[in-house]
N, C-alpha and C positions, 0 to 999 in steps of 0.2 A: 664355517671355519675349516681350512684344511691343516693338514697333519702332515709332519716332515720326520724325517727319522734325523736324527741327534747326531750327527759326525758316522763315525765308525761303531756304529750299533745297531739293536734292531731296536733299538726303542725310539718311539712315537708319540711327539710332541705337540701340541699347537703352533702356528704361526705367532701367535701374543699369549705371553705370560703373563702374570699377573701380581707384580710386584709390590711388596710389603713392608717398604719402609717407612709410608705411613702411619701405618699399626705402632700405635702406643705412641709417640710424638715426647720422649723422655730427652733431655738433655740436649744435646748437638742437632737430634733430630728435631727436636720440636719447629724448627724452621719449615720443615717439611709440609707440619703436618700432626696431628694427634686423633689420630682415629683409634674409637676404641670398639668394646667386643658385639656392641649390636649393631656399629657402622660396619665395621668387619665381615661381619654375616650380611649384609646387605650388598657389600660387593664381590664377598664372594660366590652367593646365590645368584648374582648375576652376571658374573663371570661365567661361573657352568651353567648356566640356561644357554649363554652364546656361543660355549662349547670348548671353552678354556679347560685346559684338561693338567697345567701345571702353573705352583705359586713356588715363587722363590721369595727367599728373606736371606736374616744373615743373623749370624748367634750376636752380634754388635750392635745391629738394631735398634735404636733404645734401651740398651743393654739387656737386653735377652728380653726385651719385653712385648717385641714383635712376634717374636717365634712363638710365644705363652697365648696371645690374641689370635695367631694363625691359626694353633691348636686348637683352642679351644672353638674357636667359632666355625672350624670343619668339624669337629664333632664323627659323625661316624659316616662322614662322606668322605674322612682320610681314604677308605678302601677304594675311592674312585678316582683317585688324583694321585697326582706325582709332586714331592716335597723336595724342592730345592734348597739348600743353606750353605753357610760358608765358614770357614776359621780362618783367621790369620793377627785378627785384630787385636787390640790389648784391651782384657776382658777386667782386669783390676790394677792393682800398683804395682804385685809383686815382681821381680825381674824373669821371671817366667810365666808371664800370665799372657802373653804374647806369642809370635812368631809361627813356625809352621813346625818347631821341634815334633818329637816324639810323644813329651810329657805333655803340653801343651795340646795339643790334636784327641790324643785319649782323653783328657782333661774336659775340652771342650766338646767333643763326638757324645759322650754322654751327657752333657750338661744339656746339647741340643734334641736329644733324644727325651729327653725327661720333658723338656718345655714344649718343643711338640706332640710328646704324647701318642709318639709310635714306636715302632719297635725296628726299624728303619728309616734310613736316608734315601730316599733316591737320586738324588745328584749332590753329593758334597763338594761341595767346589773351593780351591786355596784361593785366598781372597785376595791374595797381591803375595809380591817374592817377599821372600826373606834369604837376604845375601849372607847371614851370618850360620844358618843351620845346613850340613850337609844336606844336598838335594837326594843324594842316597837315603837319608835318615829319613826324610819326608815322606819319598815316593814306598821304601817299606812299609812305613806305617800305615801310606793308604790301604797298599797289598794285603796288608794282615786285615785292616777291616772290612775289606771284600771276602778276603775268605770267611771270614767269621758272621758273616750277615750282619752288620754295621750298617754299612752302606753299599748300593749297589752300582754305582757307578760315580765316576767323579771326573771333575773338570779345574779349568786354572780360571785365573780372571786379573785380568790387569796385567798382564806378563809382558814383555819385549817378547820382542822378535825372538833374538837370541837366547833368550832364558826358554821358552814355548820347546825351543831348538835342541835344546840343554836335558830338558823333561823326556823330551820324545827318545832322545840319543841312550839315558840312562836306561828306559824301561827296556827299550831292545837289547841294552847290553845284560842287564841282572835279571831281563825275563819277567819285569814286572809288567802289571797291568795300565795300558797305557791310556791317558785322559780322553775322554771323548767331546770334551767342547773346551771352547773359550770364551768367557764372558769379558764384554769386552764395550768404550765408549767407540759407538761410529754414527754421525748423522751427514746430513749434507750441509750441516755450519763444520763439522769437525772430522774433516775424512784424513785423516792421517793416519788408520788405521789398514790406509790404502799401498803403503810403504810396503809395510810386511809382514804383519799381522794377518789381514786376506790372504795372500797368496801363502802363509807357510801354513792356513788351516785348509786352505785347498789340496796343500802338497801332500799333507801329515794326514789328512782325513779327520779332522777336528768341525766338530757343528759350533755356529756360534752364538753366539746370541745376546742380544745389543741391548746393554743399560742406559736408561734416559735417553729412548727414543726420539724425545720432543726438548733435547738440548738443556735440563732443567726447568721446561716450559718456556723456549726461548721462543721456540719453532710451534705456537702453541696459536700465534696469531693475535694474543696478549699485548706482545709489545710491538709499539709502531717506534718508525723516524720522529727523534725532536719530542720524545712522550715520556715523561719520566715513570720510574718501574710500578707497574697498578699495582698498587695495594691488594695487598693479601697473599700476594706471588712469592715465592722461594726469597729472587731477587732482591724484591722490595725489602725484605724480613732477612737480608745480611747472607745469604746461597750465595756461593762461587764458583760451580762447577758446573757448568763446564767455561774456562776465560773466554773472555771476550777480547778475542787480539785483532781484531778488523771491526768495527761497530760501522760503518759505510756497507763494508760486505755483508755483514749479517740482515743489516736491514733491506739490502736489494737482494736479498733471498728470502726474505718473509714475505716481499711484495711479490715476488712471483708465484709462491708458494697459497697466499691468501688469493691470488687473480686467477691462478688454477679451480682450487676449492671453490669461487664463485661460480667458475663453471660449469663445475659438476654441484653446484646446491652444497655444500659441504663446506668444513672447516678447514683451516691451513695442518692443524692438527692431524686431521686424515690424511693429507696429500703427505707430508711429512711422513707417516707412519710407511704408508703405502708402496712410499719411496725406497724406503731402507728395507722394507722388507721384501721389496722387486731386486734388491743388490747380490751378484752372484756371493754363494756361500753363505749368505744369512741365514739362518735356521729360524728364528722366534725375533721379536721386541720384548721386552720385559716394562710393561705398561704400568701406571699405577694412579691414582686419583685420589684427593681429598672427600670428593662427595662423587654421586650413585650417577648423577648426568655429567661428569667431567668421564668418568668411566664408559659409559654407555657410548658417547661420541669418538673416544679411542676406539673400543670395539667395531663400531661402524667403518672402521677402516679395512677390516678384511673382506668388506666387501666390495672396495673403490681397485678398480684399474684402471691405469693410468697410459696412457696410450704413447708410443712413440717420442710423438712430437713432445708431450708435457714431460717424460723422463729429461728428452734433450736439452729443453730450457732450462730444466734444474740444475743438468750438466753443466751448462753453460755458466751458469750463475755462480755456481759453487765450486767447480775443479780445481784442486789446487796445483800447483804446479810439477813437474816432473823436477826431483832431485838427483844430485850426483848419488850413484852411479846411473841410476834409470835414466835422466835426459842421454848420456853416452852409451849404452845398451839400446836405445830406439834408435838412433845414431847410425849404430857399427853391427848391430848383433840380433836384429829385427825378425831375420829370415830363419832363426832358430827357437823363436819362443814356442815354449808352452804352454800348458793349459794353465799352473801357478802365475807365471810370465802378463797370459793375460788380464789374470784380475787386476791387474792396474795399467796395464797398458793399451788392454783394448776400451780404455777411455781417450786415449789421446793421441788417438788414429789421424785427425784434423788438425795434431798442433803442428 
């Protein structure tokens, strides 16, 4: 397994995280998945035999019922790992049981501290914007929980361009402490992450780190052309995330993705992981599995490299197209890119 440092930090992460919205399978989540506290311990114990060294979840989870199963089933191997979680969601009815306020974040910062069962956060991360609550109001409240040993560092996730832009702009002006990642959807069915999200975590020095690596289980090798959704899968069981707005294109990127994997002896699963996380500025995959061999076969991806040619193909298959302003920026303004510039442009050197 190797180890990346996280954006603008010295902290040292795995390349695959080990994601825990399985855990508990309560409500909305149950489509996932319902894993409970001795399936839990079984991949989390196999996680860290492979050298997983951080779990993320989210205080939403099954409504905190993930975090209470993370907890518990680390037991007193919290001292050796790194606890990721998130606020933003709406945690009851009341009109403040949501957002990214002040009362809200205190609210929930300790609620998640109780159900995991430490006495810190290591990465708290804002779990999508909230257009309603001063961004000022926000990024203080982080600040105050850093100072206080709360949490010790924190990230965004789900943000725009512009909002990410927004985050970075304030901490410089009021001197706060500014985010060190972004969690964030990118695969090779859904690169639109390629826009501006890459390059402003390039720009900004943001590490990032890619939710639902394998599309849902799109890119899982599961589903073929003309096959209705197997049984058992997110999809089949009513999962919408991530759309499916080309189903022609998705499936001649599963084909190429599964003719890879045969290659190398391996699953389209691997090659997919393998992929995103050969992607400049990707920091981690945040992986996760219903059972101990769906887990184990993700894991086997950190140790596929994929050579050249097979990146190319993928390219090929999947690239989306250059938008306005970028197709006119390659155009007219070529000879002046930079290093942000390239993460989406030194794909489409050939178009």
């Amino acid at each position: 397994m190797d180890y990346r440092v996280l954006g603008n930090s010295g902290l040292k992460i795995s390349e695959l995280t080990l994601g825990t919205m399985t855990f508990g399978g309560r409500g909305g989540m149950s489509k996932l998945g319902g894993t409970d506290i001795k399936e839990a311990r079984e991949l989390i114990d196999l996680a860290l035999d492979k050298g997983i060294n951080i779990f993320d979840t989210a205080n939403m989870y099954s409504g905190g019922l993930s975090e209470e199963i993370l907890g518990q089933a680390l037991g007193d191997k919290r001292k050796d790992v790194l606890l990721a979680t998130k606020v933003r969601f709406p945690m009851g009815d009341g009109p403040n049981e949501g957002g990214l306020s002040r009362f809200h974040i205190h609210e929930q910062v300790e609620a998640s501290l109780k159900r995991l069962d430490t006495e810190h956060i290591d990465l708290y991360q804002l779990h999508m914007w909230d257009g309603t609550t001063p961004l000022e109001e926000t990024l203080q409240t982080i600040d105050t929980l850093i100072g206080h040993g709360k949490i010790r560092y924190y990230g965004i996730s789900n943000f725009s361009g512009w909002q990410l832009m927004k985050v970075m702009q304030i901490c410089e002006r009021e001197g706060f402490t500014k985010p060190i990642s972004q969690q964030i959807h990118y695969t090779a069915q859904a690169r639109d992450a390629e826009y501006e999200l890459m390059p402003a975590a390039c720009d900004q020095g943001l590490g990032t780190m890619i939710w639902s690596p394998l599309a849902g289980g799109l890119l899982s090798g599961k589903y073929r052309r003309d096959q209705s959704h197997p049984e058992g899968t997110r999809f089949a069981e009513g999962w919408d995330e991530p759309p499916i707005r080309d189903e022609t294109a998705l499936f001649d990127l599963i084909e190429e993705l599964a003719e890879i994997g045969d290659g190398h002896g391996v699953s389209a699963a691997q090659v997919a992981i393998a992929w995103i996380n050969s992607r400049p500025g990707v920091t981690t995959s945040v992986i996760g599995a219903r059972k101990a061999h769906q887990l184990q076969d993700n894991l086997d991806a950190a140790h596929l490299k994929l050579s050249d040619e097979e990146i190319a193909t993928i390219e090929k298959v999947s690239r989306p197209p250059l938008i306005y302003p970028y197709w006119h920026q390659k155009k007219t303004a070529s000879e002046r890119f930079g290093p942000a510039d390239q993460v989406l442009h030194a794909n489409h050197t050939d178009d």
